[in-house]
MILO-254907 format. One record per residue (C-alpha): x, y, z; residue in three letters. Coordinates in steps of 0.02 Angstrom, whole numbers, plus 50000, padded with zeros to 5 digits. Example, Ala and Ser with C-alpha at 12.3 -4.5 7.8 and 13.67 -1.06 7.14 Angstrom:
<nodes>
506154977550390ala 506844994750357ser 
</nodes>
This chain:
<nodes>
496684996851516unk 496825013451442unk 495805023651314unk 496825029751173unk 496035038151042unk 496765038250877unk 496245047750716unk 496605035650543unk 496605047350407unk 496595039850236unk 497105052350086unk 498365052249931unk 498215035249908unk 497375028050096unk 498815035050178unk 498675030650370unk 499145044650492unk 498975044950675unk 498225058250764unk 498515052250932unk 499045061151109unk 499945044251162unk 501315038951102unk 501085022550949unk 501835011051084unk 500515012951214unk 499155009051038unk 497974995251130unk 497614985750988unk 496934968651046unk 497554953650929unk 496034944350841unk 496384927350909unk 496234934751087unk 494374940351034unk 493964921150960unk 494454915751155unk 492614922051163unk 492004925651000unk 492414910650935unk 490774906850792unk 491334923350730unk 492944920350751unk 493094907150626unk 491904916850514unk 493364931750502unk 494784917550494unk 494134911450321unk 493924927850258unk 494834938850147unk 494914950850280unk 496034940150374unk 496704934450227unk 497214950750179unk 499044948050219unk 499634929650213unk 498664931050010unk 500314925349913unk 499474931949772unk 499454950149861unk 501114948849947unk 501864946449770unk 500914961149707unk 501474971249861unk 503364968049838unk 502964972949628unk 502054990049705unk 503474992449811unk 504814991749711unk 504225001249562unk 503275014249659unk 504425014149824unk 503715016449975unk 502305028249964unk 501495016049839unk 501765003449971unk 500815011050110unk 499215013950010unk 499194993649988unk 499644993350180unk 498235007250215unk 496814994850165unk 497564976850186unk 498394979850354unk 497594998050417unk 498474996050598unk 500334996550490unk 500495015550496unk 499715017050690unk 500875006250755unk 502405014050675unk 502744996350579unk 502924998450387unk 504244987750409unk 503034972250445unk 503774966050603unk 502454965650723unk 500944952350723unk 499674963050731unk 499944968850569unk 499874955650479unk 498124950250568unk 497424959850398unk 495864968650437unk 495724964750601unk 494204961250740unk 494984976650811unk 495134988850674unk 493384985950624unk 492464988550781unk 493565002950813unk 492735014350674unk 491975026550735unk 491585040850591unk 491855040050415unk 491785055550306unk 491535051950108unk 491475068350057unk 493345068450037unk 494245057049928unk 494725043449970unk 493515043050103unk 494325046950293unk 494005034250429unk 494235039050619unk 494605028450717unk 494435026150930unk 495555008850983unk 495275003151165unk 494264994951270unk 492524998851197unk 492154989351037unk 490794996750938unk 489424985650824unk 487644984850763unk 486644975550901unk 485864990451012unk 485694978951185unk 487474970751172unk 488274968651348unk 489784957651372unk 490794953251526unk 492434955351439unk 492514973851397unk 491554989651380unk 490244989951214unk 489315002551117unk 488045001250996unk 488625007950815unk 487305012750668unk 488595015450566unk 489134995850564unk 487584994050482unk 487905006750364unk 488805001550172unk 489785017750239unk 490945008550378unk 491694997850192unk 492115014350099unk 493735020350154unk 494465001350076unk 493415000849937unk 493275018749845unk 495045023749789unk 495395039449684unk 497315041049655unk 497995057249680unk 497735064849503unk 495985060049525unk 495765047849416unk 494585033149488unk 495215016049527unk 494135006849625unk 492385013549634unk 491255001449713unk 490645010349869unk 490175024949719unk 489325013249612unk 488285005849756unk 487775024149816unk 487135026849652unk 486065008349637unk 484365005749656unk 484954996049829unk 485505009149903unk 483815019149884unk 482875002449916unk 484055003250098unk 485074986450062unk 486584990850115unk 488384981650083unk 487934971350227unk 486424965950171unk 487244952750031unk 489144951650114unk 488684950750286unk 486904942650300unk 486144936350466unk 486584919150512unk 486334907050652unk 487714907750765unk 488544911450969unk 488904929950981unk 490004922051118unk 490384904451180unk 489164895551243unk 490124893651434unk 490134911251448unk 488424919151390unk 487164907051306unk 485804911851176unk 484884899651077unk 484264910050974unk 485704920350927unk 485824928850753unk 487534937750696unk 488114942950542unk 489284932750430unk 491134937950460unk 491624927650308unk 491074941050200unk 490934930850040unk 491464946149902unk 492194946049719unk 492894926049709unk 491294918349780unk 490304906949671unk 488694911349775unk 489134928549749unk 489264928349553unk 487524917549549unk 486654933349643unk 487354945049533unk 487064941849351unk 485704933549247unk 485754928649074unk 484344924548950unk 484754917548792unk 483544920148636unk 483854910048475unk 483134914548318unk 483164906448158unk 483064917847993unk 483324910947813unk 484994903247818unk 485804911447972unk 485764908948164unk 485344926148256unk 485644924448432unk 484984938248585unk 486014937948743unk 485334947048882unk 486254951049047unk 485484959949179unk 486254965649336unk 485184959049443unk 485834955549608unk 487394967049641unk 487174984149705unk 489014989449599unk 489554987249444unk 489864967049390unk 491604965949415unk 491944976549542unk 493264980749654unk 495044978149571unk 495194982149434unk 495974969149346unk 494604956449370unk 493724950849205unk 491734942549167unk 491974935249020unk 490444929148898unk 490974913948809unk 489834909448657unk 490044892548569unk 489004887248418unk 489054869148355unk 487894862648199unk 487384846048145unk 488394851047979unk 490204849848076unk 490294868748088unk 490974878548258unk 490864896948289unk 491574904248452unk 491264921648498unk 491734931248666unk 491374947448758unk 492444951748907unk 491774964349049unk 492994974649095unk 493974989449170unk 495394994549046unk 496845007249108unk 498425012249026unk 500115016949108unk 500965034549114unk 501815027248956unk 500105024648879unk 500125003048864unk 498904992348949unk 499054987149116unk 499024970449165unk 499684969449350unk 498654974749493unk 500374982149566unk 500324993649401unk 498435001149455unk 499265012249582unk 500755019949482unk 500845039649452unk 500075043249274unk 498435029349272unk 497185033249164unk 495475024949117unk 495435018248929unk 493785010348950unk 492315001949057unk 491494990248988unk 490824980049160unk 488904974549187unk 488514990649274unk 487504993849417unk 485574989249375unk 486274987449193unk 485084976049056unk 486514971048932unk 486024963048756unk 487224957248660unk 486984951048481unk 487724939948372unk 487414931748183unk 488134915148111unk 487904906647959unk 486654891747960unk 486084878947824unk 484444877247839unk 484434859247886unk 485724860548001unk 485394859048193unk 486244871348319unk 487064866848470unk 487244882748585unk 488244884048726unk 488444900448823unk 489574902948977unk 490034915249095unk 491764913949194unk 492544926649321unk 494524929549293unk 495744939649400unk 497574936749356unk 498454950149483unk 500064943249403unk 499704944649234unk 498874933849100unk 500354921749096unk 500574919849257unk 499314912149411unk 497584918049391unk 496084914649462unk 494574907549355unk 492824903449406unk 491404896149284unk 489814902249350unk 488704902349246unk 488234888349098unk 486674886048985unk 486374874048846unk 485164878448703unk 484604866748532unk 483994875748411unk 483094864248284unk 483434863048081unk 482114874847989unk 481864859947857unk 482084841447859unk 483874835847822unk 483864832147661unk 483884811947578unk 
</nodes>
């Protein structure tokens, strides 16, 4: 089998260039089902995973033709650059061969082997052959060469896909950023730590290297749509407090569990507070806050397709997400009799509508806590 080495440079937009002596057709990229012939625990890990996922996501295919035909196709190959990185190598932008559409691939990830984020966006190199590169120092395997890699273990390795700066430098997706300045990343948890965790399972088969004891990390890589993931990240304390003839009600949300910013990633993914007041007396009160990235077009309106995120002329209105580490209080005042009872119900649900708010969207309820708050005087008769 032989060594290519190939340089996967990702700038203006994760642009992929190949920096390669051999020609793209002699690229030995091995396909990821040919790894699960061995790998096969992890295997099935990666198949559920958005990595895998990343191209056969209708919801992303739809986005990619939008990007495509309003930006053409430089806009095109930045979505290709991240959710299938072997596109440019292999010469097929066209999306004709199966390798590309594997998504982020066994093969592309344990193929890093440097990544440099002091340029922007960050510039992965890459080395695809026979030696596959991960975190366990005393892996040996009968099936191809293997090297031991710190960086796998390193939130670094996720940076080139999830830190983009356009190229007028305006910030678009910042969560590798945000986690570099958490208290995580001082603390040493790494990306890794929460999206890749330790769990029981074969490194290989069974029939061809057993280990009862075997511990690898989870290739499912549960991220921005996981219920367990949402839990972690955000807390919520609600304080009632009753004062004359009104309802005064503390909301704190703390940022407890993410090392980024709470939503992260796209930006067109929402947390939204929902605050519902109900009293003995037949009155309602809703209230909402909605956690947020907010950018406007060349043409200055609001944008409300991910495809629109990676036109020329973005810039950032406003942020109003659960940052990193952030203790948000929120406050809020209704009118109360005073022998009225109050039924409080606060939520917290996770939208991301890639299409647009009219169209498919994605919405999670994660979070719900029900509070009484008692009448200050008997009801009266």
């Amino acid at each position: 089998m032989k060594h290519v080495r190939a340089g996967l440079v990702f700038a203006a937009g994760i642009l992929a260039t190949l920096a390669a002596t051999a020609p793209l057709a002699s690229l030995d990229v091995t396909p990821s089902d040919h790894c699960g012939d061995c790998h096969r625990d992890i295997y099935r890990m990666w198949r559920d995973s958005q990595h895998a996922l990343a191209m056969e996501d209708p919801i992303f295919l739809d986005a990619y033709r939008d990007a495509r035909q309003r930006g053409g196709e430089e806009v095109s190959r930045t979505c290709l650059g991240c959710h299938a990185p072997f596109a440019e190598a292999m010469g097929d932008l066209a999306l004709e061969q199966r390798i590309t559409w594997e998504g982020v691939s066994c093969d592309y990830c344990h193929s890093i082997v440097s990544v440099d984020d002091s340029v922007q966006p960050p510039a992965v190199h890459l080395e695809v052959g026979p030696i596959k590169r991960g975190p366990i120092p005393d892996a040996e395997s009968p099936g191809h060469e293997v090297a031991y890699s710190s960086l796998h273990q390193q939130s670094l390795v996720c940076a080139p896909c999830h830190e983009y700066v356009n190229g007028e430098g305006t910030p678009i997706m910042t969560t590798y950023s945000e986690w570099k300045s958490s208290s995580a990343a001082r603390d040493g948890s790494s990306c890794q730590t929460c999206h890749m965790e330790l769990t029981r399972a074969n490194v290989v088969d069974p029939r061809v290297k057993r280990d009862s004891g075997a511990q690898v990390n989870l290739h499912r890589v549960p991220g921005g749509h996981s219920l367990e993931q949402l839990h972690r990240a955000l807390s919520v304390s609600l304080n009632p407090d009753r004062s004359g003839d009104q309802l005064k009600l503390g909301i704190r949300i703390i940022n407890r569990g993410a090392g980024h910013a709470v939503p992260t990633g796209m930006p067109g993914r929402r947390v939204i507070l929902d605050l519902l007041v109900e009293t003995s007396a037949g009155k309602t009160y809703r209230e909402k806050r909605v956690y947020e990235k907010i950018f406007l077009s060349s043409d200055g309106k609001a944008i409300l397709r991910d495809s629109g995120f990676f036109a020329p002329g973005v810039k950032l209105k406003a942020d109003t997400r659960i940052q990193v580490d952030e203790h948000r209080q929120e406050e809020f005042t209704f009118p109360l009799a005073l022998d009225a009872t109050a039924y409080v119900t606060v939520k917290l649900h996770y939208e991301h509508a890639p299409k647009g708010p009219d169209e498919e969207k994605i919405w999670l309820t994660f979070l719900s806590e029900r509070r009484v708050v008692p009448a200050a005087t008997p009801p009266r008769g």
